[in-house]
C-alpha positions, 0 to 999 in steps of 0.5 A, a space after each residue: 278362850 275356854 271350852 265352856 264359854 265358847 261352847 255357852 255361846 253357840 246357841 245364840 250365836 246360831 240364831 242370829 247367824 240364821 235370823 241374819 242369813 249369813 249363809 253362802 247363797 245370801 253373801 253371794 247375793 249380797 256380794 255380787 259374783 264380782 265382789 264374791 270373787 275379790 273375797 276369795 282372792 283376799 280383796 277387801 275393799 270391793 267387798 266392803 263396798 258391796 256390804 254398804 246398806 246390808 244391814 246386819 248380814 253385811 255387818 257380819 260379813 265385815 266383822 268375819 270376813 273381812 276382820 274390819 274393826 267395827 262398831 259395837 253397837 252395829 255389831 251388838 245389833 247383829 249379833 243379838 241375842 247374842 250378848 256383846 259381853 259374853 261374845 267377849 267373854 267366849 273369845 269370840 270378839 275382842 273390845 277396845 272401847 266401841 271398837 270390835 273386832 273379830 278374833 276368831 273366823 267364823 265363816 258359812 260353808 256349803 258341804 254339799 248338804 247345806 249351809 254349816 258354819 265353822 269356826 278357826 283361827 284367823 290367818 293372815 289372809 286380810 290383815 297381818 297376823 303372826 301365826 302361833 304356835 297352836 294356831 287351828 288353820 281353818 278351811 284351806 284348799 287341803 282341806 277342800 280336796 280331802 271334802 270333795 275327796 273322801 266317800 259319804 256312804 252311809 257308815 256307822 262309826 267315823 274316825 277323823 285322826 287331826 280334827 283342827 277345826 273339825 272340818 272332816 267331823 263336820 262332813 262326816 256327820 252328815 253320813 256317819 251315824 257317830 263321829 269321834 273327833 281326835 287332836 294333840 292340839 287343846 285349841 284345836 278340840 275346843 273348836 271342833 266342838 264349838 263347831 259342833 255345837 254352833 251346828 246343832 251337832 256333838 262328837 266324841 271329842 278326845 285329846 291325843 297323839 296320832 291314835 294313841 287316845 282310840 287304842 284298841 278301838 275300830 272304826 267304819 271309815 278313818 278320815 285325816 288331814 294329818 300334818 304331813 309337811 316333810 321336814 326336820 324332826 320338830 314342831 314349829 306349828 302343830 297344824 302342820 308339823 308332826 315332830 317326826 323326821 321327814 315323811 315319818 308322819 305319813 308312814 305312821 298314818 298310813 301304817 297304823 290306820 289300818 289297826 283301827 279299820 273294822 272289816 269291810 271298813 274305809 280310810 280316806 287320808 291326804 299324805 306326802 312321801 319321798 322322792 329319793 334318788 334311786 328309789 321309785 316312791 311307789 315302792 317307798 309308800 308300800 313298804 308302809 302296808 302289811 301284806 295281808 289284810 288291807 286294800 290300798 288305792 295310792 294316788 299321787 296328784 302333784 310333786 315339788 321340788 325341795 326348792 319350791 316346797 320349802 318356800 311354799 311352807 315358809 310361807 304358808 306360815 307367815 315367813 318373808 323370804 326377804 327375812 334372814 332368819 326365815 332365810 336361815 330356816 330354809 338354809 337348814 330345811 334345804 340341807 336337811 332334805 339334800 343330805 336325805 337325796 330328797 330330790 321331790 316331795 309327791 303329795 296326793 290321797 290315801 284310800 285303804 280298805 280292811 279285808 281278810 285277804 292277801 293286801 292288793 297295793 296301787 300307787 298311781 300317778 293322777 297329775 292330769 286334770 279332772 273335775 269328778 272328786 275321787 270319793 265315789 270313785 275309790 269305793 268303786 275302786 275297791 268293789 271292782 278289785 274284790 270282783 277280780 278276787 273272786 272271779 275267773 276273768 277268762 271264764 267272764 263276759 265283759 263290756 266296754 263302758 259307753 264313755 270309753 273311747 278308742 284313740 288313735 294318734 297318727 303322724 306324718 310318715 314317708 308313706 302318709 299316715 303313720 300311726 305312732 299310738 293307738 290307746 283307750 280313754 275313759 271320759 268321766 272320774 279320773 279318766 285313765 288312758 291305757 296304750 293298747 295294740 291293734 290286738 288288744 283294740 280287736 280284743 275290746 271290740 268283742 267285748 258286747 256284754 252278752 257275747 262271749 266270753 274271754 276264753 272264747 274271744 281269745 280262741 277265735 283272736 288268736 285265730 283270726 290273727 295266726 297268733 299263739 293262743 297261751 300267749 295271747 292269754 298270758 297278754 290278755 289277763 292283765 290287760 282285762 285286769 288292768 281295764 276292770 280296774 280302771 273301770 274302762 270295762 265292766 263285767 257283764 
């Protein structure tokens, strides 16, 4: 496969991609919500029922997803006006008499703005296959959760640092006036670009390590799914492993992204980081900012234990536990991370924003179940901290948000009833829950919007309840800081 065949073959092959309708709404209703389910679950045969008199839609279906070995002249039939021949030629195909099969996966994809197409390397998913060293993954659930994750405000430069199929790229195109798409991995950009092309797009498209081919240049919003796996310090496959020392690749991302932000500029990245013994991992990750010049929201969404992040990697890249020598592997990994005392590898979302101010760093536990994707929810993140750097909280008026509620847990006691936590919940985006006291809970309950103000609901707390006003105040702050934050109240 070379860039120059495959990128030669894009634009027929989208013709007969769109005269076909291979799409997601046209599979789903060729397929059934039945069949469509066992594709997602790697079930061929209910699938390939259901493409039975689909004609050329149904022919595509099994040739891409599927990976059957097909007909030439059916495939030929569905492909045109693409060439079968040039199809061959591009690497898109392979052909053993009138026999044809897929060799790359090229699979429709709805990203919230239409049917796009993208193009990777097969995996293993429906017929055995070993994967190679440059393999280019295609659109995994870590890729999935960084789409639904990343803000799509309109910007003028993007940035995605790891393209492989250029999946992020893709996205970013539909918000970002110009898109430069990096990789160490050659395999990797020759698709990003037939990507590109096959969509009627093009990015700037540039061979490199890390940052290093976008030195001394800044961008609007920094996008990566770098490989972050947390391992020994070398490369067995360049889609996941970084050749950096355990969670070395996400110290350099999240340490040098900010380099390449311009002002006011965002970065939404996926990383992994240590849990060590006798180290809060919140301090760990930190430690890989500046003081100064960058907002940072930190969200940690799971945590493995080395046992089962071990084998799930050896896995995911095609290794059988029955296997000695995928047994050896994971011998040496496990020893690896125990003389590190990993005792956990956290994993979740990097948001960063470039300032002029003192850096402001959140690392944050979100293991708890939400459906609302962060992307939208980081930007206002970032805009509520500015308010609080600019303004007095005890000179502000504030307002409980309508989708805040009160809580309060209460459990049998001697006396009946004993309250044991009282807390305050925000119904949509993350939905944090902080505990509050009977104070603080009397506190919000004057927060009208067009009442008074802090310093005021203080004053008259304090007195209602014979409390000590200065400290009441010194409770107050970071509470209000804490909410505003969180966005369980808003300034009015």
């Amino acid at each position: 496969m070379t860039r120059d065949l495959l990128l030669s073959v894009c634009a027929p092959l989208r013709e007969a991609l769109t005269r076909a309708a291979f799409d997601t709404d046209a599979i789903l209703d060729l397929l059934g919500p039945e069949a469509h389910a066992a594709l997602d679950r790697h079930e061929p045969v209910p699938v390939r029922r259901a493409t039975e008199g689909g004609g050329d839609l149904g022919q595509l279906v099994r040739l891409f997803l599927l990976g059957d070995d097909c007909d030439s002249a059916s495939v030929s039939a569905a492909l045109s006006p693409l060439a079968l021949d040039d199809a061959v030629a591009a690497g898109l195909l392979s052909r053993d008499g009138d026999v044809v099969r897929a060799e790359l996966d090229l699979r429709p994809l709805d990203l919230g703005t239409g049917n796009r197409w993208v193009l990777a390397d097969l995996d293993g998913s429906m017929r055995p296959r070993k994967t190679a060293d440059d393999h280019v993954i295609g659109v995994g659930h870590a890729s999935l959760s960084l789409l639904q994750g990343t803000p799509t405000r309109p910007v003028g430069t993007v940035l995605d640092v790891g393209a492989g199929c250029g999946i992020q790229a893709l996205r970013a195109a539909d918000y970002a006036g110009t898109v430069t798409a990096t990789d160490i991995n050659v395999r990797a950009l020759d698709l990003t670009a037939a990507t590109a092309a096959l969509n009627g797009l093009e990015f700037e498209i540039v061979e490199g390590s890390w940052f290093d081919p976008v030195e001394g240049r800044m961008f609007d919003q920094i996008v990566a799914n770098p490989p972050f796996v947390v391992s020994e310090a070398r490369v067995v496959n360049s889609y996941r492993d970084s050749g950096l020392d355990l969670d070395g690749a996400s110290e350099l991302m999240i340490s040098r992204a900010t380099d390449h932000l311009a002002p006011g500029g965002t970065a939404a990245m996926l990383a992994s980081w240590l849990h060590v013994d006798g180290e809060d991992w919140r301090h760990r990750v930190a430690s890989w900012l500046p003081a100064h010049g960058i907002d940072a929201w930190i969200v940690q969404r799971d945590v493995a234990d080395p046992a089962l992040y071990v084998g799930t990697w050896l896995r995911d890249g095609g290794g059988d536990p029955r296997d000695p020598a995928v047994q050896a592997r994971a011998e040496a990994w496990l020893d690896h991370l125990e003389e590190a005392e990993v005792e956990g590898v956290g994993f979740g979302f990097v948001y960063l924003r470039r300032t002029d101010s003192r850096s402001d760093i959140l690392c944050e536990d979100l293991r708890h179940g939400f459906s609302d994707p962060l992307g939208d929810e980081a930007l206002a993140y970032f805009e509520r901290l500015a308010w609080l750097r600019e303004h007095d909280v005890m000179e502000a008026r504030f307002a409980v948000r309508p989708d805040t509620a009160l809580e309060r847990v209460y459990l049998p006691g001697d006396d009946g009833w004993r309250q044991v936590v009282a807390r305050v919940h925000r119904g949509n985006g993350p939905q944090w829950q902080h505990e509050v006291d009977d104070l603080a809970a009397a506190l919000l309950a004057g927060m009208r919007g067009d009442g008074l103000a802090l310093e005021e609901l203080v004053t008259l707390l304090a007195f209602a309840h014979d409390e000590d006003e200065e400290s009441l105040t010194a409770t107050a702050i970071p509470l209000v800081h804490s909410l505003v934050r969180h966005g369980l109240i808003e300034p009015a």
